[in-house]
C-alpha positions as CSV (number, residue, x, y, z in Angstrom):
1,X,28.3,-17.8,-24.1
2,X,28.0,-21.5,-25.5
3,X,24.9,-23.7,-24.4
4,X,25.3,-24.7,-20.4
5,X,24.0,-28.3,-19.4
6,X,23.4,-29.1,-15.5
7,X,22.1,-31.8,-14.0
8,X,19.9,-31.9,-11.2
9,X,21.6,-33.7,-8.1
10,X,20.8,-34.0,-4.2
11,X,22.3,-30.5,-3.9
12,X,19.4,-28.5,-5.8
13,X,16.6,-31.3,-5.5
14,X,13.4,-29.7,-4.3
15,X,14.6,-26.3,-5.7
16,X,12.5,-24.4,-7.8
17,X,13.9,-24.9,-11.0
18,X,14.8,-21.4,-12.0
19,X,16.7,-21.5,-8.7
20,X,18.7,-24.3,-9.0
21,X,19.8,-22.8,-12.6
22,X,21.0,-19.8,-10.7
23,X,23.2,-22.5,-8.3
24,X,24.1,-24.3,-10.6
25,X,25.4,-22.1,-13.3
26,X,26.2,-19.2,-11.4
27,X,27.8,-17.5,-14.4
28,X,24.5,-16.3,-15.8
29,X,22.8,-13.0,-14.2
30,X,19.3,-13.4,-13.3
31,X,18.2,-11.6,-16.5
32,X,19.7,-14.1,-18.5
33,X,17.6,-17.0,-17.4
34,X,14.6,-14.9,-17.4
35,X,15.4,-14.2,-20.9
36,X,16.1,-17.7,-21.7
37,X,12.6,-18.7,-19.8
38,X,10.7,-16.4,-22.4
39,X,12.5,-17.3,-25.6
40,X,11.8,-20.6,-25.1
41,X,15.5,-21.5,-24.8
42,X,15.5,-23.9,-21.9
43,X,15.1,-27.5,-22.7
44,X,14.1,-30.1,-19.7
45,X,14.8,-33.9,-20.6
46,X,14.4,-32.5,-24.2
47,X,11.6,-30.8,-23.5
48,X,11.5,-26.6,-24.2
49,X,10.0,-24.8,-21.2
50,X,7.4,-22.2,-20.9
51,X,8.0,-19.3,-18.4
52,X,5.6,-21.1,-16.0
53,X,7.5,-23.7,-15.5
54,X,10.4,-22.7,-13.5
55,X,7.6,-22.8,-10.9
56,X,8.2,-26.6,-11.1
57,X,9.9,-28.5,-8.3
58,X,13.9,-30.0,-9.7
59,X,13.4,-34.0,-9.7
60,X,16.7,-36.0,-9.0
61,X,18.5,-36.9,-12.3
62,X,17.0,-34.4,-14.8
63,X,19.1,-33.1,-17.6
64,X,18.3,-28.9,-18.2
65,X,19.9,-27.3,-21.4
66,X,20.2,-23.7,-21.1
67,X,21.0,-21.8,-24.2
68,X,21.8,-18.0,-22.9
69,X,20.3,-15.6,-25.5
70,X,23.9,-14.5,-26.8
71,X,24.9,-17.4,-27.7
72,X,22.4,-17.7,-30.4
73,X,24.2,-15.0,-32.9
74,X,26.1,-17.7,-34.6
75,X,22.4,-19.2,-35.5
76,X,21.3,-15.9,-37.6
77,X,22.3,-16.3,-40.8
78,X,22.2,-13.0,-43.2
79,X,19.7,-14.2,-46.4
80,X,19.7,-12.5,-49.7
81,X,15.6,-11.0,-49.7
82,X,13.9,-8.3,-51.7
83,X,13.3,-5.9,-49.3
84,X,10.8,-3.3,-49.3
85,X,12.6,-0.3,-48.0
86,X,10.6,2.6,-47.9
87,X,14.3,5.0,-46.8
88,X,17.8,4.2,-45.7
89,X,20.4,6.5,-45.1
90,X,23.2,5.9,-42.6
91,X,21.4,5.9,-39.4
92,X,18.2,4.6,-40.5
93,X,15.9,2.4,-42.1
94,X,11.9,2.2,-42.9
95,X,10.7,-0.8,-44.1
96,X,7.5,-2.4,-45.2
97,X,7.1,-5.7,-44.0
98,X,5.0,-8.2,-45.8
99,X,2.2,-10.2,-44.5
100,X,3.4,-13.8,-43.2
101,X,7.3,-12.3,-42.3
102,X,8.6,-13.0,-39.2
103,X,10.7,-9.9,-37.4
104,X,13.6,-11.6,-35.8
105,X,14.9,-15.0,-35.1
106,X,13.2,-17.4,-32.1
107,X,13.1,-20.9,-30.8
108,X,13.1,-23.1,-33.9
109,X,12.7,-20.1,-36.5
110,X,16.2,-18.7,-37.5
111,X,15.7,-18.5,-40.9
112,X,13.5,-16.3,-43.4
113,X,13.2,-13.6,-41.2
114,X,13.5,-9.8,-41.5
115,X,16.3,-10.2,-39.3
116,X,18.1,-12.5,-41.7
117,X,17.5,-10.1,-44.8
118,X,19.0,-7.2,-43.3
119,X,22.0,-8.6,-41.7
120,X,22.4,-9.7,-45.7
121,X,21.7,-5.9,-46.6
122,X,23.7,-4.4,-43.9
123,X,26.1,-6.5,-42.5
124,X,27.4,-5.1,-39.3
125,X,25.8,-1.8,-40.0
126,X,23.0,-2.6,-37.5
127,X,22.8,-1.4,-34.1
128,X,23.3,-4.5,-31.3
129,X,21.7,-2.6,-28.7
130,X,18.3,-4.8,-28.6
131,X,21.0,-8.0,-28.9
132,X,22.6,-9.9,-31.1
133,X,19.3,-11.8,-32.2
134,X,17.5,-8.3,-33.0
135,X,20.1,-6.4,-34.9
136,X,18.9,-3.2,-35.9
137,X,15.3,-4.0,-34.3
138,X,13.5,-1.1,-32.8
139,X,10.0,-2.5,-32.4
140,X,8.3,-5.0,-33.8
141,X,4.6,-5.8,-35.7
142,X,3.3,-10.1,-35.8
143,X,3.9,-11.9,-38.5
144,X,0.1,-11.7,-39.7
145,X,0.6,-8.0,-39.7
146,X,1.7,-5.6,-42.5
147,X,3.3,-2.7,-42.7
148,X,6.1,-0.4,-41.8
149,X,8.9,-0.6,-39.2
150,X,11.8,1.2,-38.1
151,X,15.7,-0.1,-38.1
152,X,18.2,1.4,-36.7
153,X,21.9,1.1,-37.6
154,X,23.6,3.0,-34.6
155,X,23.5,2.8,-31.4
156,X,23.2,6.7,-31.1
157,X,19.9,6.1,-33.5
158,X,18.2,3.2,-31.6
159,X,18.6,5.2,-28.3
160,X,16.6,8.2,-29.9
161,X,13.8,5.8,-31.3
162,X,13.7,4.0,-28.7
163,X,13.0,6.6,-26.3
164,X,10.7,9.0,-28.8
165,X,8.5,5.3,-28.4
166,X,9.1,5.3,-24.8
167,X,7.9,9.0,-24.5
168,X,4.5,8.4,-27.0
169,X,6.3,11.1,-29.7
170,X,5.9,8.2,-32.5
171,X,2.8,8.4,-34.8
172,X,1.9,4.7,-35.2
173,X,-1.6,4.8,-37.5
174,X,-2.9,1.2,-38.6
175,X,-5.8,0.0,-40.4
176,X,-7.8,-2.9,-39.0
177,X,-11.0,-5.0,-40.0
178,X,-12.9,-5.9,-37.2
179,X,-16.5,-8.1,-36.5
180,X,-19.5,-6.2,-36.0
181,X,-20.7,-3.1,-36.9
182,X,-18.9,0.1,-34.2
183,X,-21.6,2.3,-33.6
184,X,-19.4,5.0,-32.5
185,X,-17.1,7.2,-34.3
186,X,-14.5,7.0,-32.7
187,X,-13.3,6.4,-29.2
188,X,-10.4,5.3,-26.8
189,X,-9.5,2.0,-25.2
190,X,-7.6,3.0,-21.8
191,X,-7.2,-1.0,-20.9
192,X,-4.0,-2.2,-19.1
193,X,-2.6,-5.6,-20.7
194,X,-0.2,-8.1,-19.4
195,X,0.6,-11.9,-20.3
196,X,-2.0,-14.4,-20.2
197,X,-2.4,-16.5,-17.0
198,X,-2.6,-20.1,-19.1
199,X,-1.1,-18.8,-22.4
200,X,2.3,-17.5,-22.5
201,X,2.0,-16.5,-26.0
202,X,-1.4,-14.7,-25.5
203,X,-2.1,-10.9,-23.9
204,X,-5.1,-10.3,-21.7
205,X,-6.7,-6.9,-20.0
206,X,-4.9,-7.4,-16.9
207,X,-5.9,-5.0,-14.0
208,X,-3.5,-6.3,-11.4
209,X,-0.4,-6.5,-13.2
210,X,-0.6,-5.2,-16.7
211,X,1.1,-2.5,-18.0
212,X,-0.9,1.0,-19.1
213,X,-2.1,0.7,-22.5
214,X,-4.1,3.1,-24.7
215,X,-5.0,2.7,-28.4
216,X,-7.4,5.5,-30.0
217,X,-10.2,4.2,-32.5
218,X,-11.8,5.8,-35.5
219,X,-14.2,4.4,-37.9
220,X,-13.3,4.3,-41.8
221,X,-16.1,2.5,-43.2
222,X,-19.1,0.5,-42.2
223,X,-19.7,-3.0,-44.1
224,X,-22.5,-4.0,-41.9
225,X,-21.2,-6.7,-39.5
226,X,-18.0,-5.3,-40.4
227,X,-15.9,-2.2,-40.0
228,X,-12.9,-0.7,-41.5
229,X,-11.2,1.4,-38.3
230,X,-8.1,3.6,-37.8
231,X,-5.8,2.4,-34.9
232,X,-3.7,5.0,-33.4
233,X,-1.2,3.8,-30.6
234,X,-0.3,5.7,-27.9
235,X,1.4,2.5,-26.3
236,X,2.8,-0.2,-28.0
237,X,2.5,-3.0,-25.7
238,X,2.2,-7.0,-27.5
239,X,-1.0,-7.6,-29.4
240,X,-1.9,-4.5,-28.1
241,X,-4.7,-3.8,-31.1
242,X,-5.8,-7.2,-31.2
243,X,-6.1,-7.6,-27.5
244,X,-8.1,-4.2,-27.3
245,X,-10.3,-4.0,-30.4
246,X,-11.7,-7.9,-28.9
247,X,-12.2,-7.0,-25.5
248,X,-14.4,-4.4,-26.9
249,X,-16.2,-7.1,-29.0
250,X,-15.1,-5.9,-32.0
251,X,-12.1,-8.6,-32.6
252,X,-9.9,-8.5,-36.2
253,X,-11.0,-10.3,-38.9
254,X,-8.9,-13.1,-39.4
255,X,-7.1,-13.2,-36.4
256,X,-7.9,-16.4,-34.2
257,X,-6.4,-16.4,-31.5
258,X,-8.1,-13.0,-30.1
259,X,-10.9,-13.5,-32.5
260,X,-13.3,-15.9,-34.1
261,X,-12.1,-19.0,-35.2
262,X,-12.9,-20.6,-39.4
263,X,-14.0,-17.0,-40.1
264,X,-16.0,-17.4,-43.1
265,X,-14.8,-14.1,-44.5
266,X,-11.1,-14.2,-44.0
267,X,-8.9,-16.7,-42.1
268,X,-5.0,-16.9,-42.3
269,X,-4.5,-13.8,-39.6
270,X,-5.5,-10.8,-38.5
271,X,-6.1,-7.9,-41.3
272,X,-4.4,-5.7,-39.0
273,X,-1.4,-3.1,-41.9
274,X,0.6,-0.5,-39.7
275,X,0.1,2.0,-42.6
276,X,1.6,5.3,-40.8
277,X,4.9,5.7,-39.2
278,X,6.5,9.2,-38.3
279,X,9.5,10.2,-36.1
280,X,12.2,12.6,-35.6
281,X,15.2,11.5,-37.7
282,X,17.8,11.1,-34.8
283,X,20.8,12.7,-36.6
284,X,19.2,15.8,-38.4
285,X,16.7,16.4,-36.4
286,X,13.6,16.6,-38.9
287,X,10.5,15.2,-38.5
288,X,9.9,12.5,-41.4
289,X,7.0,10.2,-42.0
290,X,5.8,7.8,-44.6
291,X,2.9,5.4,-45.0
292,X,2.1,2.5,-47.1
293,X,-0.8,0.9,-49.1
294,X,-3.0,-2.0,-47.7
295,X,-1.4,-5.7,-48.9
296,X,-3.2,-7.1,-51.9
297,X,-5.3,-9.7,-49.2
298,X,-6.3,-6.7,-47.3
299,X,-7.7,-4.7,-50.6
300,X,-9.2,-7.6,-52.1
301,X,-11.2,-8.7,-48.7
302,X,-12.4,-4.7,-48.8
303,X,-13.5,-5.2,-52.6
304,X,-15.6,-8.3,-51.5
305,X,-17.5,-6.3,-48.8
306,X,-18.2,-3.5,-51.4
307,X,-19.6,-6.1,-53.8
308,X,-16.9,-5.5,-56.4
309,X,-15.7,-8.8,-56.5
């Protein structure tokens, strides 16, 4: 579906604005403009809308671009990349994503990401169930983050992931550096999280409305106002590590948005590496898992609290 323009006349004037999209171009589903709201892809008088804003009243006049979420596929452009892959085989792939890589493709950032390197190593080898702008996408880690990822490249194999995640069957370890010194072992964070009520971008404890997340703790090493911790998901809801580990005052190094900002030990994102990923292959059967070593950054930032650097 190509980019829809409307124009806000006497007929929807007054309207909430998502409602007079859904007058006015009656050809999207509901779903579609709330997936347009979130990806940013709704443009008002030239300016992109947050989700928030459909709350706004229609004024007499205005110009609203609407570019439906399918119609981006012609944007996503395979590039050549040296990919880490960890294991490929016809269904599947594992891959270790660097620090500073995007996943997939989103408002003003079509280019450079993993996205666009495996529709280079694949082609149409990727499963289109999660859309045509996440190819092959089973789940997803920030950019900031390192670490390993699952891609699927059938349907019949992103259907099994996707519900061995749904069902908690996945073993998701990752290694974190957080402020402060856990006194603790180990321990769980049973905290349910949902959007931000003045950030879109940002995640929040949210008791009313959030969704049930658990992640389980356990300390590595102590540096004194740091520690090293494993993360173990049991949910794997948005920033769901970095949302937990601050509301427990122990927020990741690096990572500003949840944490402290100018950090003087680290600053350029959280040192957050998914470094464990297993999972029942979905065509033999077998359980397989791999894990990865920390990033250089991560290991050199460690070295520094030893005193070996």
């Amino acid at each position: 579906m190509s980019e829809i323009k409307i124009i806000i006349d006497e007929e929807v004037c007054g309207l909430r604005l998502d409602k007079a999209i859904a007058y006015k171009a009656p050809e999207l589903s509901r779903g579609a403009v709330q997936k347009a709201f979130e990806a940013g892809d709704i443009m008002l008088n030239g300016r992109v809308l947050a989700n928030k804003d459909r709350k706004l009243l229609a004024e007499n006049g205005q110009e609203v671009l609407i570019n439906p979420v399918d119609s981006r596929k012609s944007g996503i452009l395979p590039q050549k990349m040296d990919l880490d892959i960890y294991y490929e085989d016809d269904d599947i792939m594992v891959i270790n994503k660097p620090r500073g890589m995007v996943v997939h493709p989103g408002v003003g950032n079509y280019s450079d990401t993993l996205v666009n390197g495996l529709l280079y190593h694949c082609g149409d080898a990727l499963s289109k169930q999660n859309g045509d702008d996440r190819p092959g996408i089973v789940h997803r880690i920030d950019k900031a983050t390192s670490g390993l990822l699952l891609v699927a490249k059938t349907d019949k194999a992103y259907v099994s992931l996707v519900k061995q995640l749904k069902e908690h069957s996945v073993t998701r370890e990752y290694l974190a550096l957080v402020h402060n010194n856990l006194i603790v072992d180990e321990g769980i964070i049973d905290e349910p999280l949902g959007r931000h009520g003045k950030n879109r971008l940002k995640r929040w404890v949210d008791y009313e409305n959030g969704k049930k997340a658990v992640t389980h703790y356990e300390v590595i090493e102590r540096f004194g106002k740091y520690t090293l911790v494993k993360c173990v998901l049991e949910t794997g809801r948005t920033h769901q590590i970095r949302v937990h580990m601050a509301y427990i005052k122990h927020p990741l190094v690096g990572d500003e948005t949840y944490g402290i900002k100018n950090d003087k030990l680290f600053t350029g994102g959280q040192l957050l590496h998914a470094m464990k990923l297993g999972f029942i292959h979905p065509g033999s059967g077998e359980y397989m898992e791999f894990t990865s070593p920390l990033p250089d950054v991560f290991e050199n930032t460690l070295a520094k609290l030893r005193g070996k650097i």
